[in-house]
C-alpha positions as CSV (number, residue, x, y, z in Angstrom):
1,X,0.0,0.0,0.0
2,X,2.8,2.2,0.6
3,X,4.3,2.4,-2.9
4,X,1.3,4.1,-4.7
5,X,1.2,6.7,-1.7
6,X,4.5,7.5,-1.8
7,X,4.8,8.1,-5.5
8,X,1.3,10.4,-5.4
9,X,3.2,12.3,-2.4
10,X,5.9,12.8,-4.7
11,X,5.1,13.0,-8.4
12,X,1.2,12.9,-8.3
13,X,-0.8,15.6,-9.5
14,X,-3.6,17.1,-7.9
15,X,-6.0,14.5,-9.8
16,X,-4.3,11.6,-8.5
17,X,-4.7,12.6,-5.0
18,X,-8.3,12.8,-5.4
19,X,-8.0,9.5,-6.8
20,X,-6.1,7.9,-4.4
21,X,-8.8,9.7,-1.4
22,X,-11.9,8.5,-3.3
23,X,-10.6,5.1,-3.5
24,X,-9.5,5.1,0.4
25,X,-12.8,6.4,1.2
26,X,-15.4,4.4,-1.1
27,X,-13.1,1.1,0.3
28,X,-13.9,2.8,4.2
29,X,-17.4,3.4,3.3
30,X,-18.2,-0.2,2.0
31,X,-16.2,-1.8,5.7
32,X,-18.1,0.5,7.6
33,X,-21.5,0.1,6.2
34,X,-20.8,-3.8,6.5
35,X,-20.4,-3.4,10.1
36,X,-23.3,-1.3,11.3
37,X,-25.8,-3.0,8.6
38,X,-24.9,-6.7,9.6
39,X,-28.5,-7.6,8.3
40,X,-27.5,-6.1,4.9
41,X,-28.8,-2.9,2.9
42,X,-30.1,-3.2,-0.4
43,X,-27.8,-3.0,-2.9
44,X,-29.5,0.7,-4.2
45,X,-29.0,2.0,-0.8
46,X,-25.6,0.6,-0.6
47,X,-24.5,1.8,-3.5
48,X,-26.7,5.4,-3.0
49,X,-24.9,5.8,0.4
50,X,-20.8,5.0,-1.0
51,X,-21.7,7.2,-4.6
52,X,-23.1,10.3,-2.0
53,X,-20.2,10.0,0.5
54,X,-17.7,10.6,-2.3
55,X,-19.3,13.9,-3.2
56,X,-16.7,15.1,-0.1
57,X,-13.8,14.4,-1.5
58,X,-14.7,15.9,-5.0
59,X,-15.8,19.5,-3.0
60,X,-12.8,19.2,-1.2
61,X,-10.5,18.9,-4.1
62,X,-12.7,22.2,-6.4
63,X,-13.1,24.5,-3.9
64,X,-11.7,23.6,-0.5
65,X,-13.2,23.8,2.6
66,X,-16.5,25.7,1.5
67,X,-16.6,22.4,-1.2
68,X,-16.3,20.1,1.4
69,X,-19.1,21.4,3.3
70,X,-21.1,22.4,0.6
71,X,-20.8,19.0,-0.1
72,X,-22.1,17.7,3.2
73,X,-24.8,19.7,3.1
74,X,-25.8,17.8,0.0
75,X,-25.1,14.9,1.2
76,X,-27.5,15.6,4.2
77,X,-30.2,16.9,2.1
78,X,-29.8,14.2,-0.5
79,X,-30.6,11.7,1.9
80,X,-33.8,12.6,3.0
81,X,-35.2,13.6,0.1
82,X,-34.5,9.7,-0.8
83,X,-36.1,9.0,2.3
84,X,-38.7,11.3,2.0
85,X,-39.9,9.9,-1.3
86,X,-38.9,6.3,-1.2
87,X,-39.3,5.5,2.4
88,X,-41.9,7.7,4.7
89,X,-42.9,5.0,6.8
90,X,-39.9,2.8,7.4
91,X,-39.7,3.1,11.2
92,X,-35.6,2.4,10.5
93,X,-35.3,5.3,8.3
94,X,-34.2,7.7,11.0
95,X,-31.5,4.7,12.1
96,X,-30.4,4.3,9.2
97,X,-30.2,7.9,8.2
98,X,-27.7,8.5,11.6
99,X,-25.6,5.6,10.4
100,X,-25.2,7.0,6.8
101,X,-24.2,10.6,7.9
102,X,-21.9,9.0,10.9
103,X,-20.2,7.0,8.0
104,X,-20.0,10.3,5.6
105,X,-18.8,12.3,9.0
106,X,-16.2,9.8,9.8
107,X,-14.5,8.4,6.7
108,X,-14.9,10.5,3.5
109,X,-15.2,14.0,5.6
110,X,-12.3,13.8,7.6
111,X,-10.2,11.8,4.4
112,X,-11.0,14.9,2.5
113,X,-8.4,16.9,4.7
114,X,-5.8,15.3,3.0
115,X,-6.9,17.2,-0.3
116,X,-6.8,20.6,2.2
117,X,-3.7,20.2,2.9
118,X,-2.2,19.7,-0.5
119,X,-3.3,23.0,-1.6
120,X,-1.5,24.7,1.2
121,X,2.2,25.5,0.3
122,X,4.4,22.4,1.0
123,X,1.4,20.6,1.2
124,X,2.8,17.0,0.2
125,X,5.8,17.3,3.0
126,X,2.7,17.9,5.8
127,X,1.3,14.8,4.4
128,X,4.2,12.7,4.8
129,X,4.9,14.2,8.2
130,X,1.2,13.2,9.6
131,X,2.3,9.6,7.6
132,X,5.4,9.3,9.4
133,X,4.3,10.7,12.8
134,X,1.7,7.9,12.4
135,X,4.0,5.2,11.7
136,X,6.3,5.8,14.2
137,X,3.5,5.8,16.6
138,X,1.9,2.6,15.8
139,X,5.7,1.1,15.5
140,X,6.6,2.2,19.0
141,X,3.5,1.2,20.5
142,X,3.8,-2.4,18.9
143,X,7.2,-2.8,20.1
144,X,7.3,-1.9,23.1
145,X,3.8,-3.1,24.2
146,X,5.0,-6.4,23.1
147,X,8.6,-6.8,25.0
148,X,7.6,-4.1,27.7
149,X,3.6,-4.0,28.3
150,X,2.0,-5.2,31.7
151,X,-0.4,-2.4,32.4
152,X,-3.6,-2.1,29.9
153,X,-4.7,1.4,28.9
154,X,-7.9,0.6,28.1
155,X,-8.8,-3.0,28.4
156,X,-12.6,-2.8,28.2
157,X,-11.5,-1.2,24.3
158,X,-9.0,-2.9,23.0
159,X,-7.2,-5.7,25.5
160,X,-3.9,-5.5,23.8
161,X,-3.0,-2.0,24.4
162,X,-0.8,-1.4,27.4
163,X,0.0,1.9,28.7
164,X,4.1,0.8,28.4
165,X,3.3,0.6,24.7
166,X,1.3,3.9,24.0
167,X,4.2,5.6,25.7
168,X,6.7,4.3,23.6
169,X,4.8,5.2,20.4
170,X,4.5,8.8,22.0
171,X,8.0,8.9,22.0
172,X,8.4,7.4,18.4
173,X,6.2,9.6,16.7
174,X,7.4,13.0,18.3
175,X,11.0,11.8,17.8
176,X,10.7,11.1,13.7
177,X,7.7,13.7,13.5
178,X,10.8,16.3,15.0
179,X,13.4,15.6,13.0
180,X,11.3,15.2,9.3
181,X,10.0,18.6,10.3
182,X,13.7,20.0,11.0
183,X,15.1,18.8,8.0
184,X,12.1,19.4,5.4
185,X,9.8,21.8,7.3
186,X,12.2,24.3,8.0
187,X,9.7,27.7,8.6
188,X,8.3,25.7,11.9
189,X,10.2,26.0,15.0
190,X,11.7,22.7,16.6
191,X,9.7,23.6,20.0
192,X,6.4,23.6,18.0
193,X,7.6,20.6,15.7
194,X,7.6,18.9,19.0
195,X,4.3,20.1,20.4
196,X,2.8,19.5,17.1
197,X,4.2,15.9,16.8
198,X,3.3,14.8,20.3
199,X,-0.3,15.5,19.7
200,X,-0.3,13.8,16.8
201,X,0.7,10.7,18.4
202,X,-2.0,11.4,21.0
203,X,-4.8,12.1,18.4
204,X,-3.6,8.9,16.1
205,X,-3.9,6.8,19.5
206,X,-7.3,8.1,20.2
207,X,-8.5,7.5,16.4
208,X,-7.3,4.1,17.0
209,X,-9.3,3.3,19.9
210,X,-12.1,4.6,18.6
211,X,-12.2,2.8,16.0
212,X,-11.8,-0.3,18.0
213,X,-15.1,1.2,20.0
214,X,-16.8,1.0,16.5
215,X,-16.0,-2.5,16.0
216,X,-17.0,-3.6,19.2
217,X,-19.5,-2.1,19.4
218,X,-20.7,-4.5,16.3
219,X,-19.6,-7.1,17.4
220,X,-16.5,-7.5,15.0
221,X,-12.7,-8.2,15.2
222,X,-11.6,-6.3,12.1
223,X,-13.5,-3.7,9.4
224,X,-13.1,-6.5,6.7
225,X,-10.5,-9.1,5.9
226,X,-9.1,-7.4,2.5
227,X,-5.5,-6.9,3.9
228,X,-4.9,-10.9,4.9
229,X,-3.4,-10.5,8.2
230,X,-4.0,-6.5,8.7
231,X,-7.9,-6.4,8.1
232,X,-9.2,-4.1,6.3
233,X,-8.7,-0.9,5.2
234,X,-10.4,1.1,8.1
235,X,-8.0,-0.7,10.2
236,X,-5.2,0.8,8.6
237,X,-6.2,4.4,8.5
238,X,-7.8,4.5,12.1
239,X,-5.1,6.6,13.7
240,X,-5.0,8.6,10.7
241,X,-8.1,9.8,10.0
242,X,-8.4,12.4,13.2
243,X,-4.7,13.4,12.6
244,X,-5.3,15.0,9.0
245,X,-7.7,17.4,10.3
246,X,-5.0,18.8,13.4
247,X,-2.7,18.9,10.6
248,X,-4.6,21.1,8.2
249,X,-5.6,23.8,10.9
250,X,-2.4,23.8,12.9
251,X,-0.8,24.8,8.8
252,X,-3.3,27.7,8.8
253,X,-2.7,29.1,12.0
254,X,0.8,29.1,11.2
255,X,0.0,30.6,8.0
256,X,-1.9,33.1,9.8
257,X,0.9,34.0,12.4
């Protein structure tokens, strides 16, 4: 998965970001829409709820963040006009109109800061710091959960997690996150490289247990099993998907400075 990122990072153009987000999120939308319709939607609705969600992405990526919530709104209102006139009297309809916009909220919206930030100047080396903070933070965490962890963090969540391990991916992610911001984001100072990276690493361990409150909260182990041995794709992007959004507004208030 990490070759075609990297070489859009680098070399994409704009359109292949969008690509590449509109994939990410129509493959997030289909996991998540498995897990909180375990009886099944019909395959009009399914594909009605994935087609609308990817309207975020697409605002996003022509006019920024008033596309991106111009797009919502659409979304919103799109979805209960097809209630309105398909379904009045479905007693799940309000259910599964909460689901839908929960879905949109939590895997195309927040994806869609990835196409925020690339319009921003250096946009593609903010990405790859929020990529490598991440990585260093789940590394860290792995690690030294596995040959140091005794005390959970938050056992009635997720059982494996032990405080010894989130501490170590703290340290991981603010260490890389500091010195890829040194060397390749140069107009940021190295006290608010570290601030900036430390959060991140909080924020991407937060995004990970929530979305381990999503699955069990449906009963399920992993989003999907379309990455044999990883899951699925939401499992993947879980402690990314809050950290794009800190990103994009901690570049504008620097901007803005």
């Amino acid at each position: 998965m990490a070759a075609p990122v990297v070489v859009v990072l680098i070399i994409g153009p704009y359109w292949s970001w969008l690509l590449l987000v509109g994939l990410l999120a129509a493959l997030g939308l289909w996991e998540y829409q498995n897990m909180v319709f375990q009886k099944g939607l019909p395959a009009w609705w399914q594909a009605f709820y994935i087609l609308t969600g990817l309207f975020l992405p697409v605002g996003a990526s022509i006019a920024g963040p008033d596309g991106l919530h111009g797009a919502l709104f659409f979304g919103f209102f799109v979805v209960f006009f097809a209630t309105l006139v398909t379904a009045p009297q479905d007693v799940n309809g309000l259910s599964r109109l909460a689901r839908f916009a929960m879905g949109w909220l939590y895997i195309p919206y927040l994806l869609s800061y990835v196409l925020l930030i690339e319009r921003t100047s250096a946009g593609n080396r903010w990405v790859f710091f929020a990529l490598l903070v991440t990585i260093a933070n789940d590394a860290g965490a792995f690690y030294c959960g596995k040959y140091f962890g005794h005390y959970k963090l938050y056992e009635r969540v997720s059982p494996k997690k032990t405080i010894e391990g989130s501490v170590g991916g703290l340290i991981g992610g603010m260490l890389l996150g500091t010195l890829f911001g040194l060397l390749f984001l140069g107009t940021v100072s190295a006290v608010w490289l570290v601030f900036l990276s430390l959060l991140l690493a909080v924020t991407g361990q937060i995004g990970d247990l929530i979305e381990s409150l999503v699955k069990r909260m449906n009963g399920v182990k992993d989003s999907s099993n379309m990455l044999p041995g990883h899951g699925g794709i939401l499992d993947r992007l879980d402690s990314l998907l809050f950290v794009f959004p800190v990103i994009w507004f901690f570049v504008n208030w620097i901007k803005s400075r």
